[in-house]
PQR file with spaces between the fields and no chain letter, atoms N, CA, C, O and H, PARSE charges and radii, in Angstrom:
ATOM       1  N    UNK     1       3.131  -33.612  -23.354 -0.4000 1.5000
ATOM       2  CA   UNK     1       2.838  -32.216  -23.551 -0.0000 2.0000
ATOM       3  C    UNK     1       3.071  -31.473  -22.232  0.5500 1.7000
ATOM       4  O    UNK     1       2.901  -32.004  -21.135 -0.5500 1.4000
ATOM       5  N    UNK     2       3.444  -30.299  -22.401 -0.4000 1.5000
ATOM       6  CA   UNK     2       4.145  -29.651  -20.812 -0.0000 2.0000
ATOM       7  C    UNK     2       3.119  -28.221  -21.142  0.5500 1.7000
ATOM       8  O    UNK     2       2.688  -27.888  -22.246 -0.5500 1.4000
ATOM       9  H    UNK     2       3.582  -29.868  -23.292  0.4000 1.0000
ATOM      10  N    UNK     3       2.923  -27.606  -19.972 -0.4000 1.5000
ATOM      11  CA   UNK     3       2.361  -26.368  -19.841 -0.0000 2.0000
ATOM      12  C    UNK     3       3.297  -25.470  -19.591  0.5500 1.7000
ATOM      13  O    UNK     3       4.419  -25.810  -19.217 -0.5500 1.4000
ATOM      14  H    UNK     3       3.273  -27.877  -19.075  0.4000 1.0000
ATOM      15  N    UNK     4       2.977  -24.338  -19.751 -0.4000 1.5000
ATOM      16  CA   UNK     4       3.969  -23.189  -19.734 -0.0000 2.0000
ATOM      17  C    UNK     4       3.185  -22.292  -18.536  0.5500 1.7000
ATOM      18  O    UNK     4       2.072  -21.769  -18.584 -0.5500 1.4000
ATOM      19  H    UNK     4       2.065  -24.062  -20.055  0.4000 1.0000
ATOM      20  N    UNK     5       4.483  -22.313  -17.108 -0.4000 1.5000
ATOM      21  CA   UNK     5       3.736  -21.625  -16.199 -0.0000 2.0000
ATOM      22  C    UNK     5       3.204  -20.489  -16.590  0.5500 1.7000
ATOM      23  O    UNK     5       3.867  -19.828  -17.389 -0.5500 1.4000
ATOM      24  H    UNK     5       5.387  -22.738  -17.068  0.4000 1.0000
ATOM      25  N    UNK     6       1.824  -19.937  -16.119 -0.4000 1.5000
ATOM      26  CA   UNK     6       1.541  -18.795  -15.832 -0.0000 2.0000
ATOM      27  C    UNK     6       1.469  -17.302  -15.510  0.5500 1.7000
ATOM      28  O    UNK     6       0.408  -17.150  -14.905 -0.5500 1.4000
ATOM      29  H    UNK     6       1.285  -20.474  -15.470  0.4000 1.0000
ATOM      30  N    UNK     7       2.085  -16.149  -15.625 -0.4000 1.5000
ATOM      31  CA   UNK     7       2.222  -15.157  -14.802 -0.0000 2.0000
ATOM      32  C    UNK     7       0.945  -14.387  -13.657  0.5500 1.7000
ATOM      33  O    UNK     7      -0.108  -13.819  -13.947 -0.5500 1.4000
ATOM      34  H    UNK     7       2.948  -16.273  -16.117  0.4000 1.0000
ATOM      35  N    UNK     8       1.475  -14.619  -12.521 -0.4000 1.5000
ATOM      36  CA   UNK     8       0.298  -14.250  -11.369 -0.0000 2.0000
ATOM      37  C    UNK     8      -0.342  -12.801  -12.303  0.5500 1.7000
ATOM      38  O    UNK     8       0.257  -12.340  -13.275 -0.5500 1.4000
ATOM      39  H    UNK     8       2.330  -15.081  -12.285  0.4000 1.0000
ATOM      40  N    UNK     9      -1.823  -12.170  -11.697 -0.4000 1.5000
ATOM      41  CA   UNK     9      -2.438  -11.103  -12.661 -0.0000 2.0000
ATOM      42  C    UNK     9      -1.754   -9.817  -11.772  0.5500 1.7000
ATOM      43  O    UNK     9      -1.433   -9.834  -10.584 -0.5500 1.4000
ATOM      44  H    UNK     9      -2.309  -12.545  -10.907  0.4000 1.0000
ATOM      45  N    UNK    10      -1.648   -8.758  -12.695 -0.4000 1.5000
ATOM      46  CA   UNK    10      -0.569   -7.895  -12.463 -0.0000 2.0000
ATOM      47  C    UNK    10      -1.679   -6.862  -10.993  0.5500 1.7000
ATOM      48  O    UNK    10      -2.805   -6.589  -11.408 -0.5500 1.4000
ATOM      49  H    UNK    10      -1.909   -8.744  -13.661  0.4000 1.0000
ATOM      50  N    UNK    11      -1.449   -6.470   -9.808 -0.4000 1.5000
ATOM      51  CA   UNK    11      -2.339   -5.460   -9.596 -0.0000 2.0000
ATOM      52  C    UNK    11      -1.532   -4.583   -8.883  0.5500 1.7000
ATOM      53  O    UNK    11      -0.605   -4.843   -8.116 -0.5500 1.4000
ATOM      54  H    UNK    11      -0.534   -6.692   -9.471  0.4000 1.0000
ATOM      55  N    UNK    12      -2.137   -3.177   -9.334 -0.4000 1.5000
ATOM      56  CA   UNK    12      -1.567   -2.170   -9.381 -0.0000 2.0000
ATOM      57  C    UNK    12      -1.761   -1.642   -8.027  0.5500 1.7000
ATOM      58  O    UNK    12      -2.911   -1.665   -7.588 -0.5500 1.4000
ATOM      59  H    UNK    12      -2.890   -2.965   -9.957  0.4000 1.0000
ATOM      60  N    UNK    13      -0.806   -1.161   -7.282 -0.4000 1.5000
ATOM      61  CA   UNK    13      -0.881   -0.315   -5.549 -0.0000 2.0000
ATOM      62  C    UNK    13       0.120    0.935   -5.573  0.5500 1.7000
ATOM      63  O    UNK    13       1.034    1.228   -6.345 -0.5500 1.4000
ATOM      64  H    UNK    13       0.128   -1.141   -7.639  0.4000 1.0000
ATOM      65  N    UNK    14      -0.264    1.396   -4.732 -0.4000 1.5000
ATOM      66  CA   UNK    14       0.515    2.933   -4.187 -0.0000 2.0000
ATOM      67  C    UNK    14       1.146    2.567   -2.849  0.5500 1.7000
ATOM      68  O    UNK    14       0.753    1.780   -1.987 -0.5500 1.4000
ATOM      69  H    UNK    14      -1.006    1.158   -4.105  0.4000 1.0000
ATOM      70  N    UNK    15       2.169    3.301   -2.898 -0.4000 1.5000
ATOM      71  CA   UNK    15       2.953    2.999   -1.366 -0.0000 2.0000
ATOM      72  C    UNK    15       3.973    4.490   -1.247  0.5500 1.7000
ATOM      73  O    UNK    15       4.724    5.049   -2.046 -0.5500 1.4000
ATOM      74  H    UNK    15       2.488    3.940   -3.598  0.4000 1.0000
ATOM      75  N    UNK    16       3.614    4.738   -0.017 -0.4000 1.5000
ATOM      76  CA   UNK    16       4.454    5.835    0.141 -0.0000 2.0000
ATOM      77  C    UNK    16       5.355    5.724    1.342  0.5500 1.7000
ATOM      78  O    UNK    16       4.804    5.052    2.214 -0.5500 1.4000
ATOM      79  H    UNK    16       3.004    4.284    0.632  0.4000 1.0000
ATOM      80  N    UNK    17       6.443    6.113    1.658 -0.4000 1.5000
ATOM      81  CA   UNK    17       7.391    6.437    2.401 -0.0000 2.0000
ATOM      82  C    UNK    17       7.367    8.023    2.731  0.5500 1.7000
ATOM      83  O    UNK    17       7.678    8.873    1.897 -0.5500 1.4000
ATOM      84  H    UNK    17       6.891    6.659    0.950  0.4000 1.0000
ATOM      85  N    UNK    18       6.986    8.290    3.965 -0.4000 1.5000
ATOM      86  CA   UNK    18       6.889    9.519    5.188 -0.0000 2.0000
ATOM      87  C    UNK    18       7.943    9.417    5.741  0.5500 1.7000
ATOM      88  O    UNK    18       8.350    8.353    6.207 -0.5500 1.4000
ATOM      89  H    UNK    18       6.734    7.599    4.642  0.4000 1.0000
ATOM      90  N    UNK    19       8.758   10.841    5.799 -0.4000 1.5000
ATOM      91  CA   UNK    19       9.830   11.224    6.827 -0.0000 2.0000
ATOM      92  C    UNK    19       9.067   12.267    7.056  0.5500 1.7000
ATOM      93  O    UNK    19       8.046   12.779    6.597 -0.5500 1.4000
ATOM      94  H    UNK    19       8.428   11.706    5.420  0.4000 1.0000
ATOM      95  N    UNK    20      10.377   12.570    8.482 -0.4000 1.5000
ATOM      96  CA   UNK    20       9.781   13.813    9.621 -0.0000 2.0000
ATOM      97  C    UNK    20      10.944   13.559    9.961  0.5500 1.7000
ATOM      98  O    UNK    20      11.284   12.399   10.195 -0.5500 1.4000
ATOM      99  H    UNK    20      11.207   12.154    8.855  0.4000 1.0000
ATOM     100  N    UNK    21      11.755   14.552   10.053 -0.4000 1.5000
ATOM     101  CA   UNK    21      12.943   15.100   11.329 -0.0000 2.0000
ATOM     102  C    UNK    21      13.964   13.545   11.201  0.5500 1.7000
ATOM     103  O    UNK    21      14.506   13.054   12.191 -0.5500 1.4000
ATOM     104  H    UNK    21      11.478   15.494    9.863  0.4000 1.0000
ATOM     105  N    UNK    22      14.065   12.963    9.828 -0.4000 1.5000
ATOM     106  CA   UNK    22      15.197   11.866   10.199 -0.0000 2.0000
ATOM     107  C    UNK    22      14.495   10.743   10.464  0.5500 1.7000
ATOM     108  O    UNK    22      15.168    9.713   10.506 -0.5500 1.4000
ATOM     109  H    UNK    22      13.625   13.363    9.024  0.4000 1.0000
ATOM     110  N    UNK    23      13.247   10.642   10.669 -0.4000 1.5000
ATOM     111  CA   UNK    23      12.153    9.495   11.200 -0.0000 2.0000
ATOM     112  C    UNK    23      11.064    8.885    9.761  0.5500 1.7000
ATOM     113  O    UNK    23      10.496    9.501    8.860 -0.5500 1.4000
ATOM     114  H    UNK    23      12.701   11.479   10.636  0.4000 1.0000
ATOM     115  N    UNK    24      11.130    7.641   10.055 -0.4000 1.5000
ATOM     116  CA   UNK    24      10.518    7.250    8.844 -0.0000 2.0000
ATOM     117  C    UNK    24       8.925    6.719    8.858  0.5500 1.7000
ATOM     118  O    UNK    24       8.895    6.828   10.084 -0.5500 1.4000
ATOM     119  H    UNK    24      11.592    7.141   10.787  0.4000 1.0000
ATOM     120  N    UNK    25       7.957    6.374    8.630 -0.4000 1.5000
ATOM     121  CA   UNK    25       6.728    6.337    9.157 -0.0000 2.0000
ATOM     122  C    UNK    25       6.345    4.469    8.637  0.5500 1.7000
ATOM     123  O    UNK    25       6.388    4.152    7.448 -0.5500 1.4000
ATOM     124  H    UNK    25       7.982    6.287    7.634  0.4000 1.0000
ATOM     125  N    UNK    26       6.036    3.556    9.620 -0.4000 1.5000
ATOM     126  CA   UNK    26       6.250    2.632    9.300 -0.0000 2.0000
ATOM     127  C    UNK    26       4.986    1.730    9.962  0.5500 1.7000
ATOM     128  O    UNK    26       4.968    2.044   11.152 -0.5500 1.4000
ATOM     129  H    UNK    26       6.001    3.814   10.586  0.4000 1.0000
ATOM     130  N    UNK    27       4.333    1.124    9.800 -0.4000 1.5000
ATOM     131  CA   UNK    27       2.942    0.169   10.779 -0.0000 2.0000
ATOM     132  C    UNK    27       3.075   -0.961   10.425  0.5500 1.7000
ATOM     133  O    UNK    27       3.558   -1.229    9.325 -0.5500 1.4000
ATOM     134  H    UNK    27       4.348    0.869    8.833  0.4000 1.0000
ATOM     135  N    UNK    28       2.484   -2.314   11.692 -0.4000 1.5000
ATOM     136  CA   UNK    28       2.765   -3.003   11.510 -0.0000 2.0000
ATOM     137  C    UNK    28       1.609   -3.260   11.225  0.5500 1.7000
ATOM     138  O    UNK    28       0.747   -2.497   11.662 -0.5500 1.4000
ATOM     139  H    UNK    28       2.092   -2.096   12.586  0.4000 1.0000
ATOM     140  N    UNK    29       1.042   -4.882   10.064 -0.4000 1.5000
ATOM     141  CA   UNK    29      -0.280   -5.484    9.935 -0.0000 2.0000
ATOM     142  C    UNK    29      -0.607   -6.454   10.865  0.5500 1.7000
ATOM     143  O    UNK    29      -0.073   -7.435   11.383 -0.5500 1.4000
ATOM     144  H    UNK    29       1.743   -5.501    9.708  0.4000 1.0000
ATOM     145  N    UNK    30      -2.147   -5.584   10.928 -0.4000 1.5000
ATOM     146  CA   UNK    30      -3.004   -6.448   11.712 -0.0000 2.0000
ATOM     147  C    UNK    30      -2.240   -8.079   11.555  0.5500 1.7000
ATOM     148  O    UNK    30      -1.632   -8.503   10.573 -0.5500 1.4000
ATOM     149  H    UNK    30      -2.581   -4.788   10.508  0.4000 1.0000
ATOM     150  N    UNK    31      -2.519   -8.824   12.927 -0.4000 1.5000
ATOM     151  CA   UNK    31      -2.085  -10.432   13.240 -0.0000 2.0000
ATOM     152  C    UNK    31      -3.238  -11.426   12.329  0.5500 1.7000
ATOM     153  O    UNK    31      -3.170  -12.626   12.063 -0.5500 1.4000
ATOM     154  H    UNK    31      -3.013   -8.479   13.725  0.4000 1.0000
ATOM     155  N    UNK    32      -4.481  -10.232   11.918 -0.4000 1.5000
ATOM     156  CA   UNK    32      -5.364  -11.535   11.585 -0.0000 2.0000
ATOM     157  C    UNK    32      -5.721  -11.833    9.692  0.5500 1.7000
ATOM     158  O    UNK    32      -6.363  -12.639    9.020 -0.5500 1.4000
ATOM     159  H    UNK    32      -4.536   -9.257   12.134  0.4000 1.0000
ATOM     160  N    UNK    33      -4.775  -10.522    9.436 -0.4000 1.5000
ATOM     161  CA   UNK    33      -4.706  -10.459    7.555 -0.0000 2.0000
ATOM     162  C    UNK    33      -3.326  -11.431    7.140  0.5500 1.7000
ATOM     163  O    UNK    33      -2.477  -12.053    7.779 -0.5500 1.4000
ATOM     164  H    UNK    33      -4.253   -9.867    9.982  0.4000 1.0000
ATOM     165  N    UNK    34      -3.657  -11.153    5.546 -0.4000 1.5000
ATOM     166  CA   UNK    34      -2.221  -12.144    5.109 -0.0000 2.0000
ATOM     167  C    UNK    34      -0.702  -11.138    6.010  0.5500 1.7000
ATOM     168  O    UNK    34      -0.420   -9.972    6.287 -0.5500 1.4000
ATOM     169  H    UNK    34      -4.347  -10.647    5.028  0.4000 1.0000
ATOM     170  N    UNK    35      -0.332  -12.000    6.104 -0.4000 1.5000
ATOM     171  CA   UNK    35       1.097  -11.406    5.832 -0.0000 2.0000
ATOM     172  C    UNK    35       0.914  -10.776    8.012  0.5500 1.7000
ATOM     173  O    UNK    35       1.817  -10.143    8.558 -0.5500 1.4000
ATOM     174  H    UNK    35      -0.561  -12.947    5.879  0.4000 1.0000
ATOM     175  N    UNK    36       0.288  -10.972    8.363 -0.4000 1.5000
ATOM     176  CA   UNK    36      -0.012  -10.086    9.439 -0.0000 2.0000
ATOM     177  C    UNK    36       1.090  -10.556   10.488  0.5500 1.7000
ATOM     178  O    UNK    36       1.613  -11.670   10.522 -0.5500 1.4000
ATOM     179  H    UNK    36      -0.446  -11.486    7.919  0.4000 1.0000
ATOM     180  N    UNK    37       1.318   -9.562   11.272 -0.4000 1.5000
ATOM     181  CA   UNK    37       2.582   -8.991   12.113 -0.0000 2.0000
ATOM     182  C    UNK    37       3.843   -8.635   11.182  0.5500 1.7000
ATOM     183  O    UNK    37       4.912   -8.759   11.780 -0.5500 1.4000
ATOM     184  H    UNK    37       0.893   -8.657   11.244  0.4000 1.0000
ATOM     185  N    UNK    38       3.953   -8.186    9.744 -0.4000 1.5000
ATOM     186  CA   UNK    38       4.916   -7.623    9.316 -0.0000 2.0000
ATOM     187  C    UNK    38       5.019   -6.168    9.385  0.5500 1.7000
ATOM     188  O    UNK    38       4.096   -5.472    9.809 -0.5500 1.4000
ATOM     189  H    UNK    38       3.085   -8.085    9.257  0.4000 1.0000
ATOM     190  N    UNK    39       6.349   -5.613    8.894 -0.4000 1.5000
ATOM     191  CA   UNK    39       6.006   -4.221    9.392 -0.0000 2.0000
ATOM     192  C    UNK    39       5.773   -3.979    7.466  0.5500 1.7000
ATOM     193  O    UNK    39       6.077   -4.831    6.632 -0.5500 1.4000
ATOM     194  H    UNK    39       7.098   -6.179    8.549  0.4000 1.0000
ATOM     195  N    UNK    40       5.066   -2.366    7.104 -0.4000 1.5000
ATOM     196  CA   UNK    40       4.870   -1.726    5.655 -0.0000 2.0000
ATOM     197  C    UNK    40       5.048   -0.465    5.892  0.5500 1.7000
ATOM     198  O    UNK    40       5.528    0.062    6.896 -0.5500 1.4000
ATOM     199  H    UNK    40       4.819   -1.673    7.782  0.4000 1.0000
ATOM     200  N    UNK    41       4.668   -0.018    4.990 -0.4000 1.5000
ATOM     201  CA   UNK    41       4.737    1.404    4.578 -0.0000 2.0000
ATOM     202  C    UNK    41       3.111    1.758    4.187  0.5500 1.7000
ATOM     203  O    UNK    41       2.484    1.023    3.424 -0.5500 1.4000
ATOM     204  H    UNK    41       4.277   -0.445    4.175  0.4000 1.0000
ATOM     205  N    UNK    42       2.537    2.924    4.779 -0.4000 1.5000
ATOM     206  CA   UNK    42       1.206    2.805    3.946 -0.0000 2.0000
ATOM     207  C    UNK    42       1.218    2.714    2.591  0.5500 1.7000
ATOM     208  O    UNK    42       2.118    3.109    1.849 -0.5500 1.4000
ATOM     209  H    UNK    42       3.047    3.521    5.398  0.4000 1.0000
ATOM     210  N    UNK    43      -0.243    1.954    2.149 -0.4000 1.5000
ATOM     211  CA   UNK    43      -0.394    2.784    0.541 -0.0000 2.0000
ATOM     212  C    UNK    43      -1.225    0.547    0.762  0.5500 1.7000
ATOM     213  O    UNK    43      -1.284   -0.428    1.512 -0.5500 1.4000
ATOM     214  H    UNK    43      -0.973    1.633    2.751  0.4000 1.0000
ATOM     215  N    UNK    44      -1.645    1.139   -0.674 -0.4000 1.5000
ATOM     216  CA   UNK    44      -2.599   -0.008   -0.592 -0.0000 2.0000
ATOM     217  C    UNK    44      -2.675   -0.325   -2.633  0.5500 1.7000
ATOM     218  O    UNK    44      -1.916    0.055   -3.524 -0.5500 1.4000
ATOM     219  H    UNK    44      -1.597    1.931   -1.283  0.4000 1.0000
ATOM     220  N    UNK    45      -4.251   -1.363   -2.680 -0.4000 1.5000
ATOM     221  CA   UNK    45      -4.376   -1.114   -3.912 -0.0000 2.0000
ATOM     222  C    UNK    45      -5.470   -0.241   -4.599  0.5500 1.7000
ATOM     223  O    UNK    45      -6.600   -0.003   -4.173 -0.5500 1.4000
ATOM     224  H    UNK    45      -4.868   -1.671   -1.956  0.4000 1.0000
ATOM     225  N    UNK    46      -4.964    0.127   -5.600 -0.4000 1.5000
ATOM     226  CA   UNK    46      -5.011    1.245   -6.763 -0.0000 2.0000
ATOM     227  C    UNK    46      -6.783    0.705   -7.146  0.5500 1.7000
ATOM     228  O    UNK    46      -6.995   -0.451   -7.513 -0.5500 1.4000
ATOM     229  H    UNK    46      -4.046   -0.066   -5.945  0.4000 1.0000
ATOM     230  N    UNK    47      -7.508    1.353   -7.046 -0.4000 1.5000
ATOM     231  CA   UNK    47      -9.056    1.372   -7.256 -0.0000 2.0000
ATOM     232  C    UNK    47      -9.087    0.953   -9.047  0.5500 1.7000
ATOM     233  O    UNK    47      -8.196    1.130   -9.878 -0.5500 1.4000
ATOM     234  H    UNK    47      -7.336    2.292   -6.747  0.4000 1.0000
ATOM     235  N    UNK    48     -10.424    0.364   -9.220 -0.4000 1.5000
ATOM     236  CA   UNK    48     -10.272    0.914  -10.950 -0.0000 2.0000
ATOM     237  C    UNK    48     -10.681    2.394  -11.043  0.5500 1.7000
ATOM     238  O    UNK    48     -11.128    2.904  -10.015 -0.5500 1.4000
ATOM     239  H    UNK    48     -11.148    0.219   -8.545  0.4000 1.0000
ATOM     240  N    UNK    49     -10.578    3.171  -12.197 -0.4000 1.5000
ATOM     241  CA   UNK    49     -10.662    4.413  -12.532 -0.0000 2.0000
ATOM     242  C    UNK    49     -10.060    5.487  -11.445  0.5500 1.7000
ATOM     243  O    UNK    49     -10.416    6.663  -11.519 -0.5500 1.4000
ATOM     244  H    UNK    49     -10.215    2.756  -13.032  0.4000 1.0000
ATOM     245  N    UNK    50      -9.145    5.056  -10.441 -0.4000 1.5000
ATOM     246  CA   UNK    50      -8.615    5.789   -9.558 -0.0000 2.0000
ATOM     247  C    UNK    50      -7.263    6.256   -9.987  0.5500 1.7000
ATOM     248  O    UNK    50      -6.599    5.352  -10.494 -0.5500 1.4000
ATOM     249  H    UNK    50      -8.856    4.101  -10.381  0.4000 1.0000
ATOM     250  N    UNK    51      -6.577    7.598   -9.915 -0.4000 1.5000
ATOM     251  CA   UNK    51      -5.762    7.543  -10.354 -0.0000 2.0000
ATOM     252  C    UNK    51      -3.920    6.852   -9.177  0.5500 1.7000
ATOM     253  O    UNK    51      -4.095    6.648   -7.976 -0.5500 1.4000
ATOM     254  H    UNK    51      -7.116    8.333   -9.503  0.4000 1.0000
ATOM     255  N    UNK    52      -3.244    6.745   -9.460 -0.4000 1.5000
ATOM     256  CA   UNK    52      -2.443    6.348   -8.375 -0.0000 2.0000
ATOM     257  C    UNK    52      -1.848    7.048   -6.981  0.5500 1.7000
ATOM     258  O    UNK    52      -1.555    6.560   -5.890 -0.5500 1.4000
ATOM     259  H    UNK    52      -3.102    6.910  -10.436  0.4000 1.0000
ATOM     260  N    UNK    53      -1.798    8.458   -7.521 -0.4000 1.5000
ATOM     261  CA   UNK    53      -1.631    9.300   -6.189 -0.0000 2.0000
ATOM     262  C    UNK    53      -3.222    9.752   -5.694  0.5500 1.7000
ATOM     263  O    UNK    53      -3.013   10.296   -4.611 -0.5500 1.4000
ATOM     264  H    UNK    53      -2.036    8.855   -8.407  0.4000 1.0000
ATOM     265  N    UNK    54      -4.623    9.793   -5.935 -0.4000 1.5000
ATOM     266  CA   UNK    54      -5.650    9.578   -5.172 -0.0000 2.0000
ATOM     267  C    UNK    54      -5.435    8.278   -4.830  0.5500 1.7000
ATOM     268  O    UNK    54      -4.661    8.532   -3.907 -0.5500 1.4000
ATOM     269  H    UNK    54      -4.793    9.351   -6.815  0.4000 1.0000
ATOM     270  N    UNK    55      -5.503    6.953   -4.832 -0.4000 1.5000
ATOM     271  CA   UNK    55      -5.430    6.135   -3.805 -0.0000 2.0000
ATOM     272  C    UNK    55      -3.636    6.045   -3.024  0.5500 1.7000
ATOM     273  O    UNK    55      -3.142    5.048   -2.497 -0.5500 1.4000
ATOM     274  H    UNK    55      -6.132    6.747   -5.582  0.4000 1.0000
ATOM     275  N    UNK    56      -3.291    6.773   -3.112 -0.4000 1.5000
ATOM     276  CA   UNK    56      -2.122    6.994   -2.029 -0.0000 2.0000
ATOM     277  C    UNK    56      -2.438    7.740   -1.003  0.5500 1.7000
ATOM     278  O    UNK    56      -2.160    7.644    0.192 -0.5500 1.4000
ATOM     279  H    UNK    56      -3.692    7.582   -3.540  0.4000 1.0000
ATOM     280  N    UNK    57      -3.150    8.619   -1.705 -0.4000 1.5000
ATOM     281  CA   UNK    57      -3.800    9.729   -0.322 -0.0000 2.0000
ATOM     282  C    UNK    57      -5.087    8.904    0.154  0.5500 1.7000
ATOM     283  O    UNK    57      -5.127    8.988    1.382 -0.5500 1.4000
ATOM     284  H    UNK    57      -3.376    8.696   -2.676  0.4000 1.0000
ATOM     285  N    UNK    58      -6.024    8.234   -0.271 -0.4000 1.5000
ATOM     286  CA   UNK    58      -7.166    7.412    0.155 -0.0000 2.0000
ATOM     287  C    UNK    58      -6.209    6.881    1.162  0.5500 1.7000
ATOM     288  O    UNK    58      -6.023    7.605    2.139 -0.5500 1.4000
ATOM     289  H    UNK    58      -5.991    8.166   -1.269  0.4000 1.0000
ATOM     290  N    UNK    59      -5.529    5.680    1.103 -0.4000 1.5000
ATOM     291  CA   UNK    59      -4.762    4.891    1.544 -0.0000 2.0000
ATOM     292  C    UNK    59      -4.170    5.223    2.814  0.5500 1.7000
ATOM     293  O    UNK    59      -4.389    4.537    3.813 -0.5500 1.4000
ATOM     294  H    UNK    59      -5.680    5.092    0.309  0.4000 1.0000
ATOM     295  N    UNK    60      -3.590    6.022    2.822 -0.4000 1.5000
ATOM     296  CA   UNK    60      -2.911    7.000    4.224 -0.0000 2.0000
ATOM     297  C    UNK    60      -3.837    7.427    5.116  0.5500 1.7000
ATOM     298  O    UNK    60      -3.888    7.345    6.343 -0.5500 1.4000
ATOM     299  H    UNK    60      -3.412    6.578    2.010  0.4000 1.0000
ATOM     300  N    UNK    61      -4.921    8.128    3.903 -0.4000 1.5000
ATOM     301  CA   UNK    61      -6.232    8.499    5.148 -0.0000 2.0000
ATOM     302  C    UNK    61      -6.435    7.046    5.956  0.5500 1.7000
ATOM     303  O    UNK    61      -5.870    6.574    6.942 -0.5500 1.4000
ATOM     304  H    UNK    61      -4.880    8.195    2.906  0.4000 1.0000
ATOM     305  N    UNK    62      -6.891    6.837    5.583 -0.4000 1.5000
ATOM     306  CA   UNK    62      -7.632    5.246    5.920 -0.0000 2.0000
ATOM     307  C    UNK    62      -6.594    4.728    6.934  0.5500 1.7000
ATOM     308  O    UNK    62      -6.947    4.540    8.098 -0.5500 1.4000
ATOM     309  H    UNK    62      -7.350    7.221    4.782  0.4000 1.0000
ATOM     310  N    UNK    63      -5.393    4.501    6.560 -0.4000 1.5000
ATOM     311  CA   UNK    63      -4.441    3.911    7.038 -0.0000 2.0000
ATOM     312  C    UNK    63      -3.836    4.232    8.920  0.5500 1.7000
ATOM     313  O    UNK    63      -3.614    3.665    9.990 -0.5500 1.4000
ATOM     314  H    UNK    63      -5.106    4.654    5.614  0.4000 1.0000
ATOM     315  N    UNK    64      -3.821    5.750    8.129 -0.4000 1.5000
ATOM     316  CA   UNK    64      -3.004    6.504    9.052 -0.0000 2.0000
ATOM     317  C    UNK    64      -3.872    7.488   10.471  0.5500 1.7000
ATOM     318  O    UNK    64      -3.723    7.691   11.676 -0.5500 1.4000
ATOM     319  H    UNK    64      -4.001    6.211    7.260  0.4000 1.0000
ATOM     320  N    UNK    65      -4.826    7.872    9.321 -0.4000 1.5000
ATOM     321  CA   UNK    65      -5.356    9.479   10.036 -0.0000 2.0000
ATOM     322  C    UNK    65      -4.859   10.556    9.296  0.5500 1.7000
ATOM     323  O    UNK    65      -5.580   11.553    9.253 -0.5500 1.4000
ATOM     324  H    UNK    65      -4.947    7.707    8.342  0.4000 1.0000
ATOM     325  N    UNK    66      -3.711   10.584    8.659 -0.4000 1.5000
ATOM     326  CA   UNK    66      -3.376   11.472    8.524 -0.0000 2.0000
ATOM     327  C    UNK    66      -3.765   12.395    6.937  0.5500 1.7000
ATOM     328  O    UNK    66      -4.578   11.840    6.198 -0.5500 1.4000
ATOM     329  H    UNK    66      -3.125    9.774    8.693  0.4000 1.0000
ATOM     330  N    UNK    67      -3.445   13.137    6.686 -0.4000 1.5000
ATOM     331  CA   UNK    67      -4.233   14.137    5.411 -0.0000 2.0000
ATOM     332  C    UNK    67      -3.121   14.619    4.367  0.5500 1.7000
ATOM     333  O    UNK    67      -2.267   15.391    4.804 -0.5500 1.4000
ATOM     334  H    UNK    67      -2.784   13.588    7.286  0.4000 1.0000
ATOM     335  N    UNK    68      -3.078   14.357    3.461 -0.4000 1.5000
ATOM     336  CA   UNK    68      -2.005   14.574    2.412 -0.0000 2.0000
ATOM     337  C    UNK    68      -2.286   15.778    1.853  0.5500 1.7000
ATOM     338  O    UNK    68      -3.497   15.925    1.684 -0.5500 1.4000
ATOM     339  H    UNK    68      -3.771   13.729    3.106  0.4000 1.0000
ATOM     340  N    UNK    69      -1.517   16.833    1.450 -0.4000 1.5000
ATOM     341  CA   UNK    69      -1.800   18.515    1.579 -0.0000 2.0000
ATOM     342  C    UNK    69      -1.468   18.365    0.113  0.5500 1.7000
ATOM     343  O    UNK    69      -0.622   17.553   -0.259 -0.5500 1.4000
ATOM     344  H    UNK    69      -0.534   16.714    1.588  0.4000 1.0000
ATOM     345  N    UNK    70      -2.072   19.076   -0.644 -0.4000 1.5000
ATOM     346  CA   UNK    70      -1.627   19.271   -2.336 -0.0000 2.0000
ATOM     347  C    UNK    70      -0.126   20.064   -2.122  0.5500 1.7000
ATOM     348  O    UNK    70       0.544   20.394   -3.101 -0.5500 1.4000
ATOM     349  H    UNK    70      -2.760   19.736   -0.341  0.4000 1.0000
């Protein structure tokens, strides 16, 4: 009898890409998380009952400093 792999559980994130003047906005992760010393893009994962562009702007805050303008 054989098993039928799995699909990993789906989770949902926001990620945004920032320009300015030709310049793209880019950070690298902390050395001590997964994946750490790669470079990303902010944006993170998607809260429950959050919608996807509030945790894009959560995300950036947090991330960045910076403030996403309606």
């Amino acid at each position: 009898m054989s098993s039928s792999p799995t699909a990993p559980p789906t989770i949902p994130v926001a990620v945004g890409v920032i320009r300015r003047s030709g310049r793209v906005l880019i950070a690298r992760r902390p050395e001590h998380v997964h994946q750490g010393g790669l470079l990303e893009f902010p944006g993170g994962k998607v809260e429950p009952g959050e919608s996807v562009r509030d945790a894009l702007v959560r995300k950036i805050q947090e991330e960045t400093g910076l403030r996403i303008l309606p």
